[in-house]
Backbone as a ProteinNet text record, in pm:
[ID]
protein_1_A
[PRIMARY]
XXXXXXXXXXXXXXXXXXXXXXXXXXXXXXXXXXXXXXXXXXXXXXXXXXXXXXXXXXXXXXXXXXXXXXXXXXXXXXXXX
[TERTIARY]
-491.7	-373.7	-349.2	-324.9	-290	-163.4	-58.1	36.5	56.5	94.3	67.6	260.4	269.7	411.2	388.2	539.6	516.5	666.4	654.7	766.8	798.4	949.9	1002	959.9	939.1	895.1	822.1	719.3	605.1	693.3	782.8	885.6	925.2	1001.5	1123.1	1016.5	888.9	776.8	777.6	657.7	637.9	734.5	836.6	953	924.1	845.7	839.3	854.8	879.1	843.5	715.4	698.9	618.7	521.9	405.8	290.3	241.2	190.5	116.1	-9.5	-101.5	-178	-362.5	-372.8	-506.7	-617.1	-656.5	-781.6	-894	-993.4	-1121	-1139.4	-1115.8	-1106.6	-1172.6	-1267.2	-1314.5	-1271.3	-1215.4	-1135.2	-1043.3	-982.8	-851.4	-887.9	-982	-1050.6	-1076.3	-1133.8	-1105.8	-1022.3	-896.5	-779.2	-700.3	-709.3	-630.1	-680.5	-845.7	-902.7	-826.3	-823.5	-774.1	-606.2	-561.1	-397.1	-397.9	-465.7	-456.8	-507.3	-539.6	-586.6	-452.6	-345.7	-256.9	-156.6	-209.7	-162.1	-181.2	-160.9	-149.9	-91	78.7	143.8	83.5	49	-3.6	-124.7	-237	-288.5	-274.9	-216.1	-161.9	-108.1	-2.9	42	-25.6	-167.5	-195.6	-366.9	-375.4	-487.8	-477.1	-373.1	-329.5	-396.5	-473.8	-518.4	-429.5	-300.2	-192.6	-172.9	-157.2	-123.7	-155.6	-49.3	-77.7	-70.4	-159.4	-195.2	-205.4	-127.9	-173.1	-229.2	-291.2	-315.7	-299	-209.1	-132.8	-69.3	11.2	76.1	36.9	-91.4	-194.2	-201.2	-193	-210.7	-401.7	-459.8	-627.2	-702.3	-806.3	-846.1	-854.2	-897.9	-933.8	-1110.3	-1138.2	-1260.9	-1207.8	-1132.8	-1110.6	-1103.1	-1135	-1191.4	-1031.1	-1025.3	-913.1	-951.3	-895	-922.5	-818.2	-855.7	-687.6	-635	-492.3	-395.7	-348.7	-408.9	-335.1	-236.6	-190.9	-49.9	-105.4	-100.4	-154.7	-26.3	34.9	150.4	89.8	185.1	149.4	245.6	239.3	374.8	322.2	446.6	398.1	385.7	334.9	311.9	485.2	485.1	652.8	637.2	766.2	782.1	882	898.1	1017.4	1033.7	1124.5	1129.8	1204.4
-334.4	-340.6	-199.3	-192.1	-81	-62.4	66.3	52.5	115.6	56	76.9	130.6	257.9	318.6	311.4	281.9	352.5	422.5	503.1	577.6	637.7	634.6	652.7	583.4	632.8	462.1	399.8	437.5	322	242.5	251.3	121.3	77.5	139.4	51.3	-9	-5.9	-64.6	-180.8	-146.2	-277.1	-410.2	-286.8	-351.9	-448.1	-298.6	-338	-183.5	-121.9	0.3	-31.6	-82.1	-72.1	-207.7	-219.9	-357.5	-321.9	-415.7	-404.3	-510.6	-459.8	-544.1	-490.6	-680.3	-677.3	-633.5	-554.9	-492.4	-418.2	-506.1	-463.6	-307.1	-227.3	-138.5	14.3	23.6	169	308.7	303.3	402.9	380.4	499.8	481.2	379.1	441	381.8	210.4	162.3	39.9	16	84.5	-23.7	-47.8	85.3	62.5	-61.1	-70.9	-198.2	-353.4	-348.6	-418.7	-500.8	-378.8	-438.5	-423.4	-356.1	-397.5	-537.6	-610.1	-773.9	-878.1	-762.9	-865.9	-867	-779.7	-816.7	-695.1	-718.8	-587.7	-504.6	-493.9	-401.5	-331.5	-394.2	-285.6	-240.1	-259.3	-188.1	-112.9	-47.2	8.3	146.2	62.4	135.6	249.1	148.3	248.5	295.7	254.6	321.7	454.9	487.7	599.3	723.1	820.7	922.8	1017.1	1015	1118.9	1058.5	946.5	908.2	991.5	1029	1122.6	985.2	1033.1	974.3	1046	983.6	1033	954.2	974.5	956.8	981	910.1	941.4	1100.7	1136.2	1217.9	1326.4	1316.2	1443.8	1412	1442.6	1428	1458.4	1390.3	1307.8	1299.3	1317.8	1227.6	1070.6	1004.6	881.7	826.1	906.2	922.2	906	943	975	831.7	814.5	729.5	627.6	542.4	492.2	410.2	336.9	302.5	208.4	119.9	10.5	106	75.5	161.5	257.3	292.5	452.4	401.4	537.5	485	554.5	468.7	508.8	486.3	611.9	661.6	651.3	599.2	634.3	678.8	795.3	836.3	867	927.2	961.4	1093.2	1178.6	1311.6	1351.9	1493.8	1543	1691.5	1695.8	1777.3	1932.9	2065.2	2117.5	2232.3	2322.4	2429.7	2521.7
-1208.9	-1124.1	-1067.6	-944.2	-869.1	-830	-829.6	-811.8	-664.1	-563.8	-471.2	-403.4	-319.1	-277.6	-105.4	-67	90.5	63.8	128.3	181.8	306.6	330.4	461	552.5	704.4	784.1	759.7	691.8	671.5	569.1	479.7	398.4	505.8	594.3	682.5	775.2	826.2	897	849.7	735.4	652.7	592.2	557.7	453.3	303.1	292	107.2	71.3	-9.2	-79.2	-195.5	-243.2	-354.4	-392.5	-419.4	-429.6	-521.1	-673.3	-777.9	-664.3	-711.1	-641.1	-718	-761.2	-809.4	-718.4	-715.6	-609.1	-647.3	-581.7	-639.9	-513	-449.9	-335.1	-467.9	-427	-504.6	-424.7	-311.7	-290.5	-159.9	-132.7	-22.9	85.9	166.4	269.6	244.8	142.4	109.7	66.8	10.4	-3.8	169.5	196.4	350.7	414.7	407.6	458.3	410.1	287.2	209	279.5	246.7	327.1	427.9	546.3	704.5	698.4	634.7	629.6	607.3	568.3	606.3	733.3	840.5	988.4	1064.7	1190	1258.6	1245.9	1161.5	1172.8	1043.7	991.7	806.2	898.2	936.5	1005.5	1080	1203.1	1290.2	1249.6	1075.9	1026.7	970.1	853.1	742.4	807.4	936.6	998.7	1065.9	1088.2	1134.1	1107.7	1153.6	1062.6	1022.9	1110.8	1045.7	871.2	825.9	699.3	609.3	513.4	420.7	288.2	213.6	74.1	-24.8	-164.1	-299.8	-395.5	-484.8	-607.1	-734.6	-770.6	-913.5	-912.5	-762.9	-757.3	-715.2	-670.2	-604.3	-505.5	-407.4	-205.9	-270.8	-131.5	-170.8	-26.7	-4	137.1	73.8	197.5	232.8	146.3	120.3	65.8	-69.1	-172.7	-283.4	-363.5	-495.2	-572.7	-623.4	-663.3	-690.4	-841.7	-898.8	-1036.5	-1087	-1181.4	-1192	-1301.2	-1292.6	-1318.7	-1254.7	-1160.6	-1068.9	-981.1	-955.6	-828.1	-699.6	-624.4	-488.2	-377.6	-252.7	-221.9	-105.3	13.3	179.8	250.7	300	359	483.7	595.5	718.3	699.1	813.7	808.6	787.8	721	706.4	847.9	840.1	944.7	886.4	900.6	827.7	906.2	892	917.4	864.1
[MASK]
+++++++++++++++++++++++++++++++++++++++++++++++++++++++++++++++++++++++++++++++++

């Protein structure tokens, strides 16, 4: 089981914050594949290359390995000054 986060617009996008979800996906890139399968807007959304991602609390590329039990986080790029 994967614990899967969105935060900030990508929640108010989608409109879920958070998915346990059984997934066979051996890393980012295949899970994104994974849930853009459930419509255009999760795609659109989590295809984005701005998307920032973590792994169990570490920011990661898209490349990076995933595993059941981890928490996997999608946020938009942040902005500050």
């Amino acid at each position: 089981m994967i614990k899967v986060l969105f935060f900030a617009s990508y929640r108010d996008r989608l409109g879920v914050d958070q998915l346990e979800l059984d997934s066979s996906a051996a890393d980012i890139t295949a899970l994104k594949t994974e849930l853009a399968e459930r419509g255009e807007l999760w795609k659109t959304t989590l295809q984005d290359r701005k998307t920032l991602v973590a792994v169990n609390q570490i920011m990661t590329k898209d490349s990076a390995a995933i595993n059941d039990g981890d928490e996997v986080a999608f946020f938009p790029p942040v902005t500050g000054g």
